[in-house]
N, C-alpha and C positions, 0 to 999 in steps of 0.2 A: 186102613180101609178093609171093606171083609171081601172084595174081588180086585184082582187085577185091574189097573186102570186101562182102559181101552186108548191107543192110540195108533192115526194114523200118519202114514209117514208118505209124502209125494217125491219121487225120485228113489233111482235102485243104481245110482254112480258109483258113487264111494262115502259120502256121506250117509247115505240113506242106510243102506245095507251097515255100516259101521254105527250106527245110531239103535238100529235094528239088533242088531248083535249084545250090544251091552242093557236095552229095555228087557231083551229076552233074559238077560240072567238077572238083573230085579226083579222076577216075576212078570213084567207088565203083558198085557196082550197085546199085538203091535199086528199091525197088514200094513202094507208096502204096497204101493199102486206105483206104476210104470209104462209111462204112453209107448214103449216100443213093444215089442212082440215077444221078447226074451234080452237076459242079460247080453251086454254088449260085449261079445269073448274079441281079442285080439287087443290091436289095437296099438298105438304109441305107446311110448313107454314111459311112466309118472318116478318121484322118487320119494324116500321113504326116508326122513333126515330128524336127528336131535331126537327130540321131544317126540314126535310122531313113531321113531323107531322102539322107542320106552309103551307107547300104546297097543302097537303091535304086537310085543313081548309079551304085555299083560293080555293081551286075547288070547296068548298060546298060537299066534300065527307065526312066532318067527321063523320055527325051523322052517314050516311049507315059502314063506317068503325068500330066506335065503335059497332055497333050492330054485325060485322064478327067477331070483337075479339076473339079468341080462350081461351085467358086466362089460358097456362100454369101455372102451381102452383111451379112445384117442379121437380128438375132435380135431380135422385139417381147415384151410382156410385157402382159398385160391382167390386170384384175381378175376378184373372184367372180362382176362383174356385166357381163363383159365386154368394159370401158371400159379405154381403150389407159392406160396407164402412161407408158411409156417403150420406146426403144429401142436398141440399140448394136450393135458390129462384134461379130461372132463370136470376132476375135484377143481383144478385151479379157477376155472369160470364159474364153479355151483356152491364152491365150500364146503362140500360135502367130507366126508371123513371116511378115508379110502381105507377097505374092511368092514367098515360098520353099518354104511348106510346102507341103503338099497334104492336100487332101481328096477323096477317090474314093468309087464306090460299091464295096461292099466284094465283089460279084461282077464289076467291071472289074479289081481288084487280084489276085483269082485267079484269073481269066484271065489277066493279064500272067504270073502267077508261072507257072501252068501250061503257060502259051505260046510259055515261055522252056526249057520242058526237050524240049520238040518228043516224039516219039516214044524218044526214050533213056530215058525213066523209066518202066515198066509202072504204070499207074492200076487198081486192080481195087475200081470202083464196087459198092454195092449188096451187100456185103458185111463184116464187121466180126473182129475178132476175140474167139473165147469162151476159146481157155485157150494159155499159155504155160505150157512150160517151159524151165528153165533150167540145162543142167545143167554150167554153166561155161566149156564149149567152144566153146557155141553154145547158139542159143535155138529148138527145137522149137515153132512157131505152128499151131493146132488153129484152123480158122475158121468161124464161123459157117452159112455154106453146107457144111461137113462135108470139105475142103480141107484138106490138110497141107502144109507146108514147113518149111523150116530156112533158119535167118537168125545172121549173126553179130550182128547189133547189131539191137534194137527201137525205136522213139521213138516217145512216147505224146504224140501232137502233138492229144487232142483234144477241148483242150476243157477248163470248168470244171469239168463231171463226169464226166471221162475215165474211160473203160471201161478202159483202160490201167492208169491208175494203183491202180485198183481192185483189179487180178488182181493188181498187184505189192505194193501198198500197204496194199492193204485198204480198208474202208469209208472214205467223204471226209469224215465229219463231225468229225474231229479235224484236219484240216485247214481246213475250210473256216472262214471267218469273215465274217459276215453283217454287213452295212451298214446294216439296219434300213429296206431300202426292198423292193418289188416292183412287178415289168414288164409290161405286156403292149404289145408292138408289132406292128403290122399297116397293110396298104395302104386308104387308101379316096380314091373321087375327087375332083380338086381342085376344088372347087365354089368357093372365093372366089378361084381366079385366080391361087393364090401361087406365087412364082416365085426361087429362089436365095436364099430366106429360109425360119425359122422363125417360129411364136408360141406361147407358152405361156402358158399358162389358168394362175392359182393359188390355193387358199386353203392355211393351211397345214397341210403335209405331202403336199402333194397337187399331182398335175401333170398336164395335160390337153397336150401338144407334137402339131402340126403342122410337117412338117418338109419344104418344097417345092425340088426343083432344079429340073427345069423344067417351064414353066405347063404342057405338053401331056401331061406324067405326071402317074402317082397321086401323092398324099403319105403320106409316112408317118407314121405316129400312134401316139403314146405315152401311155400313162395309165399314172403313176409315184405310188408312192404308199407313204406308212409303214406299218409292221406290226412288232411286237413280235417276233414268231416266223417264220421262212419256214415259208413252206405249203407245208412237202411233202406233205402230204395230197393237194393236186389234184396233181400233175406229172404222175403218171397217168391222169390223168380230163380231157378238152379242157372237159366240160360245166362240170366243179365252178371249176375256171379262170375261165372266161367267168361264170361265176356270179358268183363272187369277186373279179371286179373290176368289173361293171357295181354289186355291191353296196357297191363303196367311190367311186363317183361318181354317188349319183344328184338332182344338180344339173341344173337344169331352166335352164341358163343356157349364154349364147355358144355351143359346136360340142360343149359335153360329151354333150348328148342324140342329134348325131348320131354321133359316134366312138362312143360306147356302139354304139349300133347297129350301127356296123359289125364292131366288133371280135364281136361275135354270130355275125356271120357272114362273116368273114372265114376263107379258106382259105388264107392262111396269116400265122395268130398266130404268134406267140414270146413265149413266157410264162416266167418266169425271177426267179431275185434278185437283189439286186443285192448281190453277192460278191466275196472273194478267197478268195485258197489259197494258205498259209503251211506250206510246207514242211522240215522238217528236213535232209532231202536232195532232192534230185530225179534221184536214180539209185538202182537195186539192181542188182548183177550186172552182166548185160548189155543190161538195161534203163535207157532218160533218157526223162525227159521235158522237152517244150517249149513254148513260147506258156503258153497258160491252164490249159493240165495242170499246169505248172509252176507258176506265178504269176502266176496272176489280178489285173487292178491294178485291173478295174471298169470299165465304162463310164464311171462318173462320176471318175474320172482323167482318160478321155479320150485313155490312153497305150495300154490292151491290145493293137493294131495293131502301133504299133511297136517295143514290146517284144519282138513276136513275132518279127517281121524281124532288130531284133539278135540279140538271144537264137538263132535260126536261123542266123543268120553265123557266130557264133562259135562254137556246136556245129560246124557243120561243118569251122570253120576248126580247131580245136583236135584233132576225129578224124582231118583231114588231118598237120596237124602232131607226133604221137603215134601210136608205134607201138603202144602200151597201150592198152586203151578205159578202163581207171581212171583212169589218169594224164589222159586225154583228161574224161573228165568231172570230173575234180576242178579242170584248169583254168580250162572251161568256166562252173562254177559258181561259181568264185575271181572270174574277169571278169566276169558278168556278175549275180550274185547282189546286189550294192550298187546299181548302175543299177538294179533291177528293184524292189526295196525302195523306194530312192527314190520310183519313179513311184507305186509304189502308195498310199507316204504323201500323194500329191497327192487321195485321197478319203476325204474323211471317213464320219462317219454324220449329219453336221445338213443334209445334202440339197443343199448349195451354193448358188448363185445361181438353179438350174431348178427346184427342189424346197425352199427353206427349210422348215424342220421346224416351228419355231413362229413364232405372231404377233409377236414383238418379231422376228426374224431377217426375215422376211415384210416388216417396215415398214423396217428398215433397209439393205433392199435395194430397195424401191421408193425411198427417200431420194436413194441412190445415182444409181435409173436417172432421178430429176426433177430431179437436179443440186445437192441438197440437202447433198449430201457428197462428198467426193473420193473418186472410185474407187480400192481399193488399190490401190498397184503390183505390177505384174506379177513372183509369183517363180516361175513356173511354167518357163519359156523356160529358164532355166539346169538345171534338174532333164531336160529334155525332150533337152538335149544334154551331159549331166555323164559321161558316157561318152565316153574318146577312142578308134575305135574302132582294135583293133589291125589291124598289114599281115598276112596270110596270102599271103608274096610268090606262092606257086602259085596258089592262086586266082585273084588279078589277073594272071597274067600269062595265064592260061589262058582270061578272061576278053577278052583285048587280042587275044588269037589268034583268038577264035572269029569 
């Protein structure tokens, strides 16, 4: 082509920015739109495993990522009545590969990603998109601030309930597929000192998580819990939320009665379910989508991060190597559509080891953590890097230059 192809990308998570990153070193012209007001810095902490830790390398982000490492130590387990159980390595529940992987907080990793396109990628915060069209040639973007432009290629990088996918796809509940749990995560401060560890509260179907990197910061806190139906009901209402979960904890035991409290008043909750998005295709036209627009694997996978990262390489790598953008997305989701499957199958719906669903699952995982049984072996590690990931020789070499 005799110009850069213009594309725009919705969401500045970790997909977006990581899609953004590797368009810029094919040349492409790329803008990033972002309904919040600026990058989201802080924040929990994501991890960085297999195949996704080989994408990061090739960006040149490793060393700045090893240096965010959080380096969780140890994850405790207490009971209804807040008496310690047991305790283990974070690797034995994630299969992560202790040394190599990483875990960041999930606003140090978009900053690397952001930090890495310097001023060549236009960021246009604080703004969204309300209507595409498409009429073949290209894609007409109508934007929420009342904004027009023209873009050859779109990517709906955002999110579980991408507004993207929605204008292209239509409503997400044929897609979406519920895990039978809900979230509310929010900061409060570390009063018992904890420091590169977790604890988690349990009765079953229910989880009270503390979750500390270091002693002079907040932690963050999770109250996870089963439900038959998501409540879309509250999504829209912060009150009916906070209502709705301080009413599915009101135990009078260990740190449940202060986390309730705080999550009250916390400025800023994240309230959510725990999902995926099972797609048919993940393109129309001259519309892809990516990360969790695409395929959602769950928090409780523990893989959405770096699916995003891959999934981000190879779109990119695949629009560079294809002069078609169909050809370019049919690759795209040839590669990376089985990798993503996979990770997703790593969550179930009986709540794992953080969230057991019922009391026999409940007791047989305290077994486990008092040494009562052998802990299963790990088959997570092999699913986390079952992707070999392909060369896009332009990229790396483009990357070697910079």
């Amino acid at each position: 082509m005799d110009r850069p192809r213009k594309v725009l990308i919705s969401g500045a998570s970790i997909a977006g920015p990581a899609l953004a990153h590797w368009l810029d070193r094919y040349g492409f012209e790329v803008t990033v739109v972002e309904k919040a007001s600026a990058l989201r810095g802080g924040g929990y902490a994501v991890d960085i495993r297999g195949t996704a830790r080989e994408v990061v390398e090739r960006m040149g982000l490793l060393p700045q990522l090893r240096a965010a490492h959080v380096d969780s130590r140890r994850i405790s387990f207490v009971d209804a009545d807040g008496a310690l159980i047991g305790a283990l390595s974070p690797e034995a529940l994630t299969g992560s590969d202790e040394g190599l992987d990483l875990e960041v907080r999930r606003g140090d990793l978009a900053d690397a990603l952001s930090g890495a396109v310097g001023d060549r990628v236009e960021f246009l915060f604080g703004d969204s998109i309300a209507a595409l069209h498409d009429d073949g040639d290209r894609v007409d973007v109508t934007f929420v601030s009342g904004a027009r432009r023209t873009f050859d290629l779109v990517v709906g990088a955002d999110g579980l309930h991408s507004n993207t996918r929605r204008l292209v796809m239509g409503p997400e509940e044929p897609f979406h597929r519920y895990l039978g749990f809900t979230f509310a995560g929010f900061t409060l401060p570390n009063d018992l000192g904890l420091s590169h560890e977790a604890v988690a509260w349990n009765v079953p179907g229910r989880s009270a998580v503390l979750n500390a990197h270091e002693p002079t910061e907040p932690v963050h806190g999770f109250l996870n819990f089963a439900r038959a139906t998501p409540p879309f009901e509250a999504f829209r209402d912060p009150r009916a939320q906070r209502d709705l979960v301080a009413a599915m904890f009101p135990e009078q035991t260990w740190q449940v009665p202060r986390m309730v409290a705080a999550m009250r008043e916390a400025d800023d909750l994240f309230f959510d379910v725990v999902s995926q998005i099972h797609l048919p295709s993940w393109s129309r036209g001259r519309v892809v989508l990516a990360g969790d627009a695409a395929h959602a694997t769950s928090f409780m996978s523990g893989q959405g991060s770096s699916v995003s990262l891959v999934g981000a390489y190879v779109l990119a790598g695949e629009l560079a190597t294809h002069a078609d953008h169909t050809a370019a997305f049919a690759a795209y989701e040839r590669t990376l559509r089985p990798f993503a499957e996979q990770n997703q199958a790593l969550a179930g719906t009986d709540g794992g080891a953080v969230t057991p669903r019922t009391q026999e699952a409940l007791d047989a995982r305290d077994a486990l953590l008092r040494g009562e049984a052998a802990w299963p072996a790990d088959a997570q590690r092999a699913t986390h890097s079952s992707l070999a990931l392909p060369h896009y020789r332009r990229a790396e070499d483009s990357v070697s230059a910079a």
